[in-house]
C-alpha positions as CSV (number, residue, x, y, z in Angstrom):
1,X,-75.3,-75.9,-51.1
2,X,-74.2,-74.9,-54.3
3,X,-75.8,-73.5,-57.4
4,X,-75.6,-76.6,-59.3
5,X,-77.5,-78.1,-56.3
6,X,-80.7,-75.5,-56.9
7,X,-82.6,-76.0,-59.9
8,X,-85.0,-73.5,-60.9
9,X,-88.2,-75.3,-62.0
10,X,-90.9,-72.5,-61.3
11,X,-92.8,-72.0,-64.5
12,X,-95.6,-70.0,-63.3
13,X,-96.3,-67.0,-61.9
14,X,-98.1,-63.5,-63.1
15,X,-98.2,-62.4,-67.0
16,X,-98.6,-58.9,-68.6
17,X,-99.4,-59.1,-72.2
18,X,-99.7,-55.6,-73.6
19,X,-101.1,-55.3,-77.1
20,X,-103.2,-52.5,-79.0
21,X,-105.5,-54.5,-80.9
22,X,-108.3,-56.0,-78.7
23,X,-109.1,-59.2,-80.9
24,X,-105.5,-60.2,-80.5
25,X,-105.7,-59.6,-76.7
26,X,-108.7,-62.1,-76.4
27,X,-107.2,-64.8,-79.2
28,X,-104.0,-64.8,-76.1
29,X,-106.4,-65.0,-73.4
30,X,-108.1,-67.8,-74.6
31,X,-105.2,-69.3,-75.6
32,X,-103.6,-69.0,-72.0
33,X,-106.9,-70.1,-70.1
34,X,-105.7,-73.5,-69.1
35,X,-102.3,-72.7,-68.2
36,X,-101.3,-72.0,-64.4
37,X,-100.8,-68.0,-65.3
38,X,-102.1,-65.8,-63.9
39,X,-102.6,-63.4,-66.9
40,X,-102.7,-59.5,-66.5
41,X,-103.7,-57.7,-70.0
42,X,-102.9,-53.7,-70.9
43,X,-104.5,-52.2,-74.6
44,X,-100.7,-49.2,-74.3
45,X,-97.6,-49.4,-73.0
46,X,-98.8,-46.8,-70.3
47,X,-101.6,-49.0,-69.0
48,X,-99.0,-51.8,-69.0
49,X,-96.6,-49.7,-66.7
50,X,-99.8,-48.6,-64.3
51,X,-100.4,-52.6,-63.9
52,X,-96.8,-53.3,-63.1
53,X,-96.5,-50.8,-60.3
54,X,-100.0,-52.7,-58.8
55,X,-98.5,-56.3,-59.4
56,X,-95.6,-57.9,-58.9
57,X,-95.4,-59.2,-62.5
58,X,-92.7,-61.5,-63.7
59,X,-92.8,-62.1,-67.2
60,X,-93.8,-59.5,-69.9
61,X,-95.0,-60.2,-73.7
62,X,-95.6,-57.0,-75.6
63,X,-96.2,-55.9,-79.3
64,X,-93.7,-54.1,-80.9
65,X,-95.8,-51.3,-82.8
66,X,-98.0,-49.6,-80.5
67,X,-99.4,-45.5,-80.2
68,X,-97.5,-42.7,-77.5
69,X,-95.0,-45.7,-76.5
70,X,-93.3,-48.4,-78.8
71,X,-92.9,-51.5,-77.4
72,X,-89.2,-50.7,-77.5
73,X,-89.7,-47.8,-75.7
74,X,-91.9,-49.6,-73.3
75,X,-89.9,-52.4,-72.5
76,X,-86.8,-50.4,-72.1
77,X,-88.5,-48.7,-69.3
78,X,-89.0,-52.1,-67.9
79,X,-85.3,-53.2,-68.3
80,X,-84.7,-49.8,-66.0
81,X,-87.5,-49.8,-63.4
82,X,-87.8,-53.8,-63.4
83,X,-84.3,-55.1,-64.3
84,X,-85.4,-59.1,-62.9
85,X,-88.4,-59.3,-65.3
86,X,-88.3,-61.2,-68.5
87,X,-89.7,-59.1,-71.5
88,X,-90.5,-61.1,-74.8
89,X,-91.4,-59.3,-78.1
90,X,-94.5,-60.5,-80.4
91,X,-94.8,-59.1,-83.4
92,X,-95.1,-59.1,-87.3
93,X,-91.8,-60.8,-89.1
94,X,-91.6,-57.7,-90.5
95,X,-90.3,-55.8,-87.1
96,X,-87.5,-58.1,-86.6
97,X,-84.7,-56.0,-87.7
98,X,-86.3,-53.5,-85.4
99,X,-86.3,-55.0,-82.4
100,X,-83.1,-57.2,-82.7
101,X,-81.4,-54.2,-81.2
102,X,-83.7,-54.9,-78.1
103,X,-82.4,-58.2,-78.0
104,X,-78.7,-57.8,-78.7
105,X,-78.8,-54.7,-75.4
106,X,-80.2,-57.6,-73.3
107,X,-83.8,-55.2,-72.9
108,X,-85.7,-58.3,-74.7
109,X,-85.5,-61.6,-73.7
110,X,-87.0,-62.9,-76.9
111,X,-88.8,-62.2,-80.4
112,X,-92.1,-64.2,-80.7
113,X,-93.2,-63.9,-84.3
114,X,-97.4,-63.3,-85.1
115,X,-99.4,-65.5,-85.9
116,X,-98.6,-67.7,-83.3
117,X,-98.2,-71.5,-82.1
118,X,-100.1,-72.4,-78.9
119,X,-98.1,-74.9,-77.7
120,X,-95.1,-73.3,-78.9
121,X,-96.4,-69.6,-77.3
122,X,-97.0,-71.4,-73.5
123,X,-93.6,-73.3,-73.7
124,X,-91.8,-70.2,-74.3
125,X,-93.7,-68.2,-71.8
126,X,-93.0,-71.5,-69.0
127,X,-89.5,-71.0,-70.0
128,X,-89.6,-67.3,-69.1
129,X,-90.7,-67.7,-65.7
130,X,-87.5,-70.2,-65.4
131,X,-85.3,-67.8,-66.9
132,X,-87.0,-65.0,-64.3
133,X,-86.3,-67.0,-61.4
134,X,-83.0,-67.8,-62.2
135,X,-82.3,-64.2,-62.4
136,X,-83.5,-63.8,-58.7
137,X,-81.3,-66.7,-57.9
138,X,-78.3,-64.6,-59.5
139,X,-78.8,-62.0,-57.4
140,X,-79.4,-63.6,-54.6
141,X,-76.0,-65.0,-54.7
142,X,-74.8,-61.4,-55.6
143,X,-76.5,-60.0,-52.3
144,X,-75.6,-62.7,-49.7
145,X,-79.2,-64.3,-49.7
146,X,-77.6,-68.0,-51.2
147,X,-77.9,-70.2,-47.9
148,X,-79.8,-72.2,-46.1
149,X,-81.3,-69.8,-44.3
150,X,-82.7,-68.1,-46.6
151,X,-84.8,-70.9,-48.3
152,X,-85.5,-71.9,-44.9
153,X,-87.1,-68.4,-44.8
154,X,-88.6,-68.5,-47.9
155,X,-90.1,-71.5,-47.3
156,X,-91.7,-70.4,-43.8
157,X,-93.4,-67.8,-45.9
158,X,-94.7,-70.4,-48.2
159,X,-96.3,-72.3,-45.5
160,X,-98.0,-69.3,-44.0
161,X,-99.8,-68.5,-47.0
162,X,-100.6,-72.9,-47.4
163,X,-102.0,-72.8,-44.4
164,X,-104.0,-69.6,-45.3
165,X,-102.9,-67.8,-42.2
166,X,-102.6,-64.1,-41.7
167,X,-99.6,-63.0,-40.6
168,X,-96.9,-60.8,-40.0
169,X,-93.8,-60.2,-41.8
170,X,-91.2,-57.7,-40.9
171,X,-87.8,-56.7,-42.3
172,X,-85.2,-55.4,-39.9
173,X,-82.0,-53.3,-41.2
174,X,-79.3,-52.2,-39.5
175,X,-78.0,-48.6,-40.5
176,X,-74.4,-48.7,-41.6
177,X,-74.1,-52.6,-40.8
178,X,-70.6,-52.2,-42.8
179,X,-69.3,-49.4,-41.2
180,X,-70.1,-51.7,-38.0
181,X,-68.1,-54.4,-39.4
182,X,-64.9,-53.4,-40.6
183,X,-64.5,-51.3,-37.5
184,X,-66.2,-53.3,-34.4
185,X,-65.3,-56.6,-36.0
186,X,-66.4,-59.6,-38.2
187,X,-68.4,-61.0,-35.0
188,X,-70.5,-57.9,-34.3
189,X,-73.5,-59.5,-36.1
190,X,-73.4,-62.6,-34.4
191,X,-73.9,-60.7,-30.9
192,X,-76.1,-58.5,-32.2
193,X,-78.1,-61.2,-33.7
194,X,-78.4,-62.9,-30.0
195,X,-80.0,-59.6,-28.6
196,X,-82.6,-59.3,-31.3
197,X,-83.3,-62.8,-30.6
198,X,-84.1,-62.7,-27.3
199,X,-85.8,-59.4,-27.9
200,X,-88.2,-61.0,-30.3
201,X,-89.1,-64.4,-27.3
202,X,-89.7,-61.8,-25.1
203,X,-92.0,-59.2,-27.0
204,X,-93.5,-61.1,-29.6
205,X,-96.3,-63.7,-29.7
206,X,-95.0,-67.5,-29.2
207,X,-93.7,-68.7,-32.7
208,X,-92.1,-66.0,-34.0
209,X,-89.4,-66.9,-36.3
210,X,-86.4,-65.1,-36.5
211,X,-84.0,-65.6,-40.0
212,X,-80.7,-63.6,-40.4
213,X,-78.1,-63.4,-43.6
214,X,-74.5,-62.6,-43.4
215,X,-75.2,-58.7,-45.2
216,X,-77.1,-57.6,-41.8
217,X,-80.2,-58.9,-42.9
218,X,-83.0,-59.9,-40.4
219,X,-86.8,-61.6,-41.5
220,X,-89.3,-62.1,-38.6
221,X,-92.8,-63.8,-39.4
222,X,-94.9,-63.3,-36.5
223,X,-98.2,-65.6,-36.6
224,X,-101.2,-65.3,-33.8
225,X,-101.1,-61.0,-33.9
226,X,-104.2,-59.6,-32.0
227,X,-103.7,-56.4,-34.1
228,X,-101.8,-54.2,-35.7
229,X,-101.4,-52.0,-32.8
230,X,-100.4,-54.6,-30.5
231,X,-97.9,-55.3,-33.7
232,X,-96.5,-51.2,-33.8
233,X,-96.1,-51.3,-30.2
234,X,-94.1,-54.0,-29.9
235,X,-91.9,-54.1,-32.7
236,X,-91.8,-49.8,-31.4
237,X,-90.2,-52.0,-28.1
238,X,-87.9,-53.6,-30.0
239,X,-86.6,-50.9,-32.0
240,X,-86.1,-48.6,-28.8
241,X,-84.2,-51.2,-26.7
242,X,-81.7,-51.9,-30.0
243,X,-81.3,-48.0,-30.8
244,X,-80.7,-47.2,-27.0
245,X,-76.8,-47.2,-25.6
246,X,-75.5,-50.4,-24.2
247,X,-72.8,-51.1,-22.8
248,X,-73.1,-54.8,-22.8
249,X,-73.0,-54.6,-26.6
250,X,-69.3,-56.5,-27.3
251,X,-67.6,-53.7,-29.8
252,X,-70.7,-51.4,-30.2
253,X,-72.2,-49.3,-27.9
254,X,-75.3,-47.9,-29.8
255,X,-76.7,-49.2,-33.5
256,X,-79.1,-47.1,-35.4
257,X,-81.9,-49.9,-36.7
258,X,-85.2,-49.5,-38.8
259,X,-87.9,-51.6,-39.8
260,X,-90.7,-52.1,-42.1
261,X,-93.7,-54.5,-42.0
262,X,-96.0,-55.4,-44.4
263,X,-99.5,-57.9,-43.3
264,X,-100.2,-60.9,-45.0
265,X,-102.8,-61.1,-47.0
266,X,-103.6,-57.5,-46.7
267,X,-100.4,-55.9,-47.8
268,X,-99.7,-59.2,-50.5
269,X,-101.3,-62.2,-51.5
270,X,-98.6,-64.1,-52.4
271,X,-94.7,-64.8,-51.4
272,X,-93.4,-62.5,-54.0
273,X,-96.0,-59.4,-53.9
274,X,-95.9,-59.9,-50.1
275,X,-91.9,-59.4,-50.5
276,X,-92.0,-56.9,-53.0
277,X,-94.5,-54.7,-51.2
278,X,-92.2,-54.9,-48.1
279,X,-89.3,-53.7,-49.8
280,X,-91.7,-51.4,-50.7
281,X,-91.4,-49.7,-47.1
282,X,-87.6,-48.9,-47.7
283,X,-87.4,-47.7,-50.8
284,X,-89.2,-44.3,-50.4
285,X,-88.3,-41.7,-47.7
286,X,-91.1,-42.9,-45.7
287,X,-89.7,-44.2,-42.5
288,X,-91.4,-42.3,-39.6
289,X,-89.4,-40.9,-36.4
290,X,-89.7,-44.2,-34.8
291,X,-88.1,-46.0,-37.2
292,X,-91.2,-48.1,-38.2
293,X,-92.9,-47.9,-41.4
294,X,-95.7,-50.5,-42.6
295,X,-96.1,-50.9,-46.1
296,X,-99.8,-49.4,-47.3
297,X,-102.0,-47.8,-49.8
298,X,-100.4,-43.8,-49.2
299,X,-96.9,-45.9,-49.5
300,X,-97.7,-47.5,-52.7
301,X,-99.3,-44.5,-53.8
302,X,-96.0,-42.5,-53.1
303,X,-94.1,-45.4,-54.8
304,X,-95.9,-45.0,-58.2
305,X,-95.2,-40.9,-57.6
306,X,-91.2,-42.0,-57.6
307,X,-91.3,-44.3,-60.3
308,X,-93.4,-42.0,-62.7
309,X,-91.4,-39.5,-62.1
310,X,-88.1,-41.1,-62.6
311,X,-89.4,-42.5,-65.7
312,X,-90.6,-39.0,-66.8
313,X,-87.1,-37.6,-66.3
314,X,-86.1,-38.1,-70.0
315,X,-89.1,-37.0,-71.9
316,X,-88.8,-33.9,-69.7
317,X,-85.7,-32.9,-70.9
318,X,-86.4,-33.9,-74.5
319,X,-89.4,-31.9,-74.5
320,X,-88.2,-29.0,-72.4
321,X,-90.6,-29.5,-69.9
322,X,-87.8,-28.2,-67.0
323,X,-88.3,-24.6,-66.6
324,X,-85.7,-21.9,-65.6
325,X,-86.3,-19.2,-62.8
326,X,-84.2,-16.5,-61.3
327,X,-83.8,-15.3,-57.6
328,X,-82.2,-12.1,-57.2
329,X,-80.0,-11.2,-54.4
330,X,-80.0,-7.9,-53.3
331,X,-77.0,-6.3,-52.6
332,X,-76.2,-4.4,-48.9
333,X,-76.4,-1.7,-48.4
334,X,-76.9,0.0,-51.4
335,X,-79.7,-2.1,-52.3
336,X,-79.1,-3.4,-55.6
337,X,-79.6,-6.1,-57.4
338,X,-76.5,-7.1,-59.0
339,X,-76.6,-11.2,-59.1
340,X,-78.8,-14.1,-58.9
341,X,-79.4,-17.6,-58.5
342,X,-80.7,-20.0,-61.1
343,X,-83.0,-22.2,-59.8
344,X,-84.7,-25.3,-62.2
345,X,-88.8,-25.7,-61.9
346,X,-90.6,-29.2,-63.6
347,X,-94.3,-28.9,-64.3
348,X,-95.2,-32.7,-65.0
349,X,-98.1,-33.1,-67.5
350,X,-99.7,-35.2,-64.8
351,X,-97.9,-34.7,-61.6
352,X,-98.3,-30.7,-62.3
353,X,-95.4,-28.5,-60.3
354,X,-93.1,-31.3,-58.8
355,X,-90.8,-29.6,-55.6
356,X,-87.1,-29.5,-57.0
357,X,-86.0,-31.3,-53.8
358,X,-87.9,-34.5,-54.8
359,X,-86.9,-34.8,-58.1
360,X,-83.2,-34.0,-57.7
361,X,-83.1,-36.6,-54.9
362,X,-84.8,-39.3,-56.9
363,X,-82.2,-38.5,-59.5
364,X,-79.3,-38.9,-57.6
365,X,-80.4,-42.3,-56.6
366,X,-80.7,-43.4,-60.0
367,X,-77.7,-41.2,-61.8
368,X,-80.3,-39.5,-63.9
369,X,-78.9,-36.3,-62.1
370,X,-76.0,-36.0,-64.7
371,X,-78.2,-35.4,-67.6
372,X,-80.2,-33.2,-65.9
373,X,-76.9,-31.6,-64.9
374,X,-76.0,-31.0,-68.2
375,X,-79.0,-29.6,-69.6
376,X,-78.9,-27.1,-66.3
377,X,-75.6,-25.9,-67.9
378,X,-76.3,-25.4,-71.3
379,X,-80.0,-23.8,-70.5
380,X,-78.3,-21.3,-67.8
381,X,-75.1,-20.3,-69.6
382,X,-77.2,-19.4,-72.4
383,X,-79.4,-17.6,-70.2
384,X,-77.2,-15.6,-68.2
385,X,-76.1,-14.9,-72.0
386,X,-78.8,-13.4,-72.7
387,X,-78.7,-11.2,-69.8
388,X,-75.7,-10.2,-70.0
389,X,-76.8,-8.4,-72.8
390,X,-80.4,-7.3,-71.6
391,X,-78.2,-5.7,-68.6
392,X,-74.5,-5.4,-68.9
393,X,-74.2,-4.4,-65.1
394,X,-74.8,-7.9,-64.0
395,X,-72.3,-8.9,-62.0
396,X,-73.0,-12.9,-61.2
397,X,-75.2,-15.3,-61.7
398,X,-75.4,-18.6,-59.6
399,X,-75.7,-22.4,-60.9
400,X,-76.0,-25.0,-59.0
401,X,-73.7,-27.6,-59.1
402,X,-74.4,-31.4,-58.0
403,X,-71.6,-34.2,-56.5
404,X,-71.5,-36.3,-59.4
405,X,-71.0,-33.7,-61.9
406,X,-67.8,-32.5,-59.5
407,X,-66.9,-36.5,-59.8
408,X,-65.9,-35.7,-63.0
409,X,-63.4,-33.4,-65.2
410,X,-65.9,-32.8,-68.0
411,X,-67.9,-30.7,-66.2
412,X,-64.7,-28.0,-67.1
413,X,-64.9,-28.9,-70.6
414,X,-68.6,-28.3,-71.0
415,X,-68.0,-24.8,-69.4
416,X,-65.0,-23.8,-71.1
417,X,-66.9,-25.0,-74.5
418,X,-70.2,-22.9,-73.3
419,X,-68.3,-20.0,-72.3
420,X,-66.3,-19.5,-75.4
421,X,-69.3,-20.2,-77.4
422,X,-71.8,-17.5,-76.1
423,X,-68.4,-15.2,-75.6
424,X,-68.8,-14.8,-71.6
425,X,-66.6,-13.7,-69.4
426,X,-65.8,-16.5,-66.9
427,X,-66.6,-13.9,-63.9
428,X,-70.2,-13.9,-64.6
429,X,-70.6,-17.5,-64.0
430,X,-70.6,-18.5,-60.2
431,X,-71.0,-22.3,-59.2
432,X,-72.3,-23.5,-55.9
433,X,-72.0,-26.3,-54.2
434,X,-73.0,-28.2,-50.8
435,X,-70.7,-29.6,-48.0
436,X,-72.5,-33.2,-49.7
437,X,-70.4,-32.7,-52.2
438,X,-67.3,-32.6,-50.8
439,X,-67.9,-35.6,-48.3
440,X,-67.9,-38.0,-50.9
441,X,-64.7,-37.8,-53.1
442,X,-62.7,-34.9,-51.1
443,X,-59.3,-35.1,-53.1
444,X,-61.1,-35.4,-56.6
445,X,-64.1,-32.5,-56.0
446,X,-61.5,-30.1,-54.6
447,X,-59.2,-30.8,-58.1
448,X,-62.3,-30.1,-60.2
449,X,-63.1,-26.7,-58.1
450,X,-59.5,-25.7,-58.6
451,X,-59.8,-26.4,-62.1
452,X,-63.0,-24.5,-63.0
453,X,-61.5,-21.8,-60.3
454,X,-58.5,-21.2,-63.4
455,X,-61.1,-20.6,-65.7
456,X,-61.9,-17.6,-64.6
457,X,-65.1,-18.3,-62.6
458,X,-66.6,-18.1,-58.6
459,X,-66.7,-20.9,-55.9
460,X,-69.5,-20.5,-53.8
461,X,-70.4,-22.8,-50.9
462,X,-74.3,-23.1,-50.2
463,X,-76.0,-24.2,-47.4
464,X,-73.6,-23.6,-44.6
465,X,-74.0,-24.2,-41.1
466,X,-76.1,-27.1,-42.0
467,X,-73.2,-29.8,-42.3
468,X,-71.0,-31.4,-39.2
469,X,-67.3,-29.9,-40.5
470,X,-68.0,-26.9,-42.7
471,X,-65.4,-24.5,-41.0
472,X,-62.7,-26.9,-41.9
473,X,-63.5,-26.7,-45.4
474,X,-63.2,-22.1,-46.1
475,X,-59.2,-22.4,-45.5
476,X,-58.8,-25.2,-48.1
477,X,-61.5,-24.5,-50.6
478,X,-61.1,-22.0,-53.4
479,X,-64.2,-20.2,-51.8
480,X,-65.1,-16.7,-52.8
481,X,-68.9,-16.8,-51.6
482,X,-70.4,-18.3,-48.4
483,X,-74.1,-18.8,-48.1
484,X,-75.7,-18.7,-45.0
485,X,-78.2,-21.4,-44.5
486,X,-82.0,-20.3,-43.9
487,X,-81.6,-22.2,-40.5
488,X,-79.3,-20.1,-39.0
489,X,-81.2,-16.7,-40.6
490,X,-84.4,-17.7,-39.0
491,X,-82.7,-17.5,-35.6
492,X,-80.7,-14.6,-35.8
493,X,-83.5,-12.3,-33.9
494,X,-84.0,-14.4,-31.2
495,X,-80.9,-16.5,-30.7
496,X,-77.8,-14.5,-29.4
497,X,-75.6,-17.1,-29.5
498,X,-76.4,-17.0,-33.5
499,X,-76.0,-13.5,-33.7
500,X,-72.5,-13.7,-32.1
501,X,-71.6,-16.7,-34.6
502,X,-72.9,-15.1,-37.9
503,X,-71.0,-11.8,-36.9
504,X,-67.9,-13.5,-36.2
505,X,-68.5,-15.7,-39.3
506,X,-68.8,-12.7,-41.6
507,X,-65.5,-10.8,-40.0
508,X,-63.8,-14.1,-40.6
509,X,-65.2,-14.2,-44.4
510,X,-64.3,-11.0,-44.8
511,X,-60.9,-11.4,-43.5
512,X,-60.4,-14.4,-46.0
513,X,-61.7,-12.3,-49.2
514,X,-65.5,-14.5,-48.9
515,X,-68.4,-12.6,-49.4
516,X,-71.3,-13.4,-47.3
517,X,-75.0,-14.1,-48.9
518,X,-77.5,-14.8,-46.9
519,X,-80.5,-17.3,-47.7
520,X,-83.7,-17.3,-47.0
521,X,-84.5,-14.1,-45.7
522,X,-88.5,-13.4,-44.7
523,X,-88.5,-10.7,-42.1
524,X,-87.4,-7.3,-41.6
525,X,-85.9,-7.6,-38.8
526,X,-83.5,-10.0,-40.2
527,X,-82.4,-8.0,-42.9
528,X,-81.6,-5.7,-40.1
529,X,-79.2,-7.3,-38.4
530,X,-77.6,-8.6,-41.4
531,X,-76.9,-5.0,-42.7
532,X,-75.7,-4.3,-39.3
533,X,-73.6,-6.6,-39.1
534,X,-72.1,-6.0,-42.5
535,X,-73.5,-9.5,-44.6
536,X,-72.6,-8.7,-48.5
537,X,-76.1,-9.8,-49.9
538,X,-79.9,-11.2,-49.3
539,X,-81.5,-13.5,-50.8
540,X,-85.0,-14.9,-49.6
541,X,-88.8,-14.4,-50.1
542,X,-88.6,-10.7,-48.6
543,X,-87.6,-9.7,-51.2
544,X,-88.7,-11.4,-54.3
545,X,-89.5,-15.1,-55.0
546,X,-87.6,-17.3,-57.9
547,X,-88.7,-15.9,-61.3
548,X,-89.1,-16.2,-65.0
549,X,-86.5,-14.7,-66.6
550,X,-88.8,-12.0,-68.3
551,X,-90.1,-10.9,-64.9
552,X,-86.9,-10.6,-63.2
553,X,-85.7,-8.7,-66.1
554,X,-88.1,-5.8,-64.9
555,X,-86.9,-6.3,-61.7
556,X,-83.5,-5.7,-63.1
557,X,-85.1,-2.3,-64.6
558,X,-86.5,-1.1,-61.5
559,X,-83.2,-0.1,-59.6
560,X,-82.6,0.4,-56.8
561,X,-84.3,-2.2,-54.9
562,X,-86.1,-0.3,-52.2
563,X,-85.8,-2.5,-48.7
């Protein structure tokens, strides 16, 4: 089967047409009453958004000049949150040489000039749908999915919802199917493909259909469920047996699988919602211990969470919404506070205070984390500027520094630019990273360090005794601070096999020139211990929390910090 051989005919399917004006929202309602749409309407480009994370919507026709959000600024979003759907401008003559710029960047499929033909409008829209599923059928090819199998798939899922069924459908993944591969084989699928098989006759209800693509990827449909707890339960079965050792397993002795499953109609009433909603399940953190996660309401909710706040990620550093705070660390034993950490905070107009561990992951995922990287730079160079000359006795302050920013040599330039500019001395800056960075581009992160190392400022590595190979990494690093991870410090009092490591640890530091901070520090007791056994700072929630930079500027003032 070839793509010549598939002809995309599908001219239907769901339609958001976002427009301010009401009138003109009715006179394309009307006009669209007979076709086979099925027709969503928004009166902003933000209702329009809060639709699309409801729907799966294929085909978008917005007006160009709308309040808050343009349409260009609406359907840019779309190109980046919904890349397959078809976007089509209609709008005055007038705003042409405005939005040919969405055209030419690919962001708008086409401009639709007001007033309008009927005929013509529905035979462009029909011809959007064709252009969306041909897109699908693109990627498809890109991602494996172009075989039989997978229309034979598609097409069992068609059938289902003919026959008005309610059904199951559940997505199986195996964890690092490449890794398994290149290293176990080419035929490592096929055998684990004949376990699954025989795993799904024996546990699941008669008639479930099993469908499996080159990439790893496995469909079941089970029909007949008695309920969804018979369904956890067993597909819990499943999921044990696979992630348990075999040694039958030709090439692989243990695979680490999840799976998600979404209920049809409940979770999706129709092919592509019901698929879309089932994706839904792996594209948040949400899969629970067992490795089972069912698409539902809290998921979706948790979806539009990601999504608005991925899409909020730009205003927020045009408007300045990203906040700078500063923890001290206390220096032992003469208890003062000589250095801190920067630390970012993001009040979201809607979302209010947003944890910086969510929206740093989200954007890594999405690469947003290099502007956000940037602006981290600028803001806290000019900062610890500013302290520098509020309180010339500082000694360091920390930024944190994230893996794809140490991907890259102009991360030196912007601090060499900074540093000259503001007239710093390089040994006030101090740059930490995690053991995530270094995994993945070794040779090129450990040129970078070297490289902002000649300037004149300090390595330090956070988070350690949290990663698998840390140790290996002080000899060849151009370290000059270690940070012990909270996890060790909140078993130092109880734990002597910690004490005896962090003690070591700190002699071997020392030994190395390192200086030893240690994280997350709550209890007396701990900071005990640590002075005892000689640990160069603390910094933790004893002592003070992360704070504006006015009130850690009177902490600065009220020296010595009494422990």
């Amino acid at each position: 089967m070839n793509s010549q051989q598939l002809q995309v005919t599908s001219t239907t399917g769901k339609l958001l047409i976002v427009d301010d004006e009401p009138n003109i929202l009715s006179s394309l309602k009307r006009c669209l009453i007979k076709t086979p749409f099925e027709v969503f309407t928004a009166n902003s480009a933000q209702e329009g958004l809060a639709i699309m994370q409801e729907h799966s919507i294929q085909v978008v026709l917005s007006d160009f000049r709308m309040p808050i959000m343009s349409g260009a600024e609406f359907i840019e979003q779309i190109k980046t949150s919904y890349p397959d759907v078809i976007s089509m401008v209609l709008s005055g003559y007038a705003d042409f040489d405005s939005a040919i710029s969405l055209l030419n960047s690919g962001a708008a499929h086409k401009f639709l000039r007001k007033p309008w033909n009927n005929q013509q409008l529905i035979e462009e829209i029909e011809q959007a749908f064709v252009e969306y599923h041909a897109r699908l059928l693109n990627r498809r090819v890109l991602e494996g999915e172009h075989n039989p199998e997978y229309y034979a798939f598609e097409q069992a899922v068609r059938d289902r919802f003919a026959e008005q069924q309610e059904f199951c459908l559940v997505s199986l993944k195996i964890k690092d199917y490449d890794f398994l591969e290149q290293h176990a084989g080419p035929t490592i699928f096929t055998g684990l493909l004949t376990e699954i098989r025989g795993l799904v006759h024996n546990e699941l209800p008669q008639g479930s259909q099993t469908f499996a693509f080159d990439s790893g990827k496995i469909f079941i449909i089970i029909p007949d469920y008695e309920s969804e707890t018979m369904i956890r339960k067993r597909l819990t079965t499943i999921n044990h047996k696979l992630n348990e050792p075999n040694t039958q397993r030709k090439g692989c002795v243990k695979i680490n699988s999840v799976m998600g499953y979404a209920l049809a109609p409940t979770d999706g009433d129709d092919p592509s919602s019901l698929m879309e909603n089932l994706r839904c399940a792996f594209s948040v953190d949400s899969v629970a211990a067992e490795h089972l996660c069912r698409f539902d309401s809290v998921l979706r909710d948790l979806q539009q969470r990601q999504l608005k706040i991925k899409n909020s990620i730009n205003g927020a550093l045009r408007d300045n919404q990203f906040l700078l705070h500063f923890q001290p660390k206390v220096r032992l034993p003469d208890q003062q506070i000589d250095s801190a950490e920067i630390l970012i905070r993001w009040q979201h107009n809607e979302l209010g205070w947003i944890p910086p561990n969510e929206f740093i992951n989200l954007s890594e995922l999405d690469g947003q984390i290099e502007q956000i990287g940037e602006w981290l730079i600028a803001q806290s160079v000019k900062k610890i500027a500013e302290l520098h000359r509020f309180s010339p006795d500082l000694k360091r302050v920390a930024i944190n520094i994230s893996a794809r920013q140490l991907a890259n040599h102009s991360v030196v330039e912007q601090f060499e630019s900074l540093l000259d500019q503001y007239g710093l001395p390089p040994s006030l800056i101090e740059i930490e990273i995690t053991e995530s960075c270094l995994i993945q581009d070794f040779e090129q992160t450990l040129k970078v360090l070297w490289e902002l190392k000649e300037l004149g400022v300090s390595i330090a590595m956070d988070d350690f005794g949290t990663g698998y190979s840390s140790f290996a990494y002080l000899a060849k690093l151009p370290i000059d601070v270690l940070k012990l991870d909270k996890v060790l410090v909140d078993g130092i009092e109880d734990c002597k096999e910690i004490q005896s490591m962090i003690a070591g640890l700190i002699t071997m530091c020392h030994e190395l020139g390192i200086s030893v901070v240690a994280e997350g520090v709550e209890l007396a007791g701990q900071v005990e211990l640590l002075k005892q056994y000689k640990c160069d700072y603390i910094q933790g929630y004893y002592f003070s929390k992360a704070l504006p930079k006015p009130e850690f500027e009177m902490l600065l003032l009220q020296q010595p910090f009494m422990i």
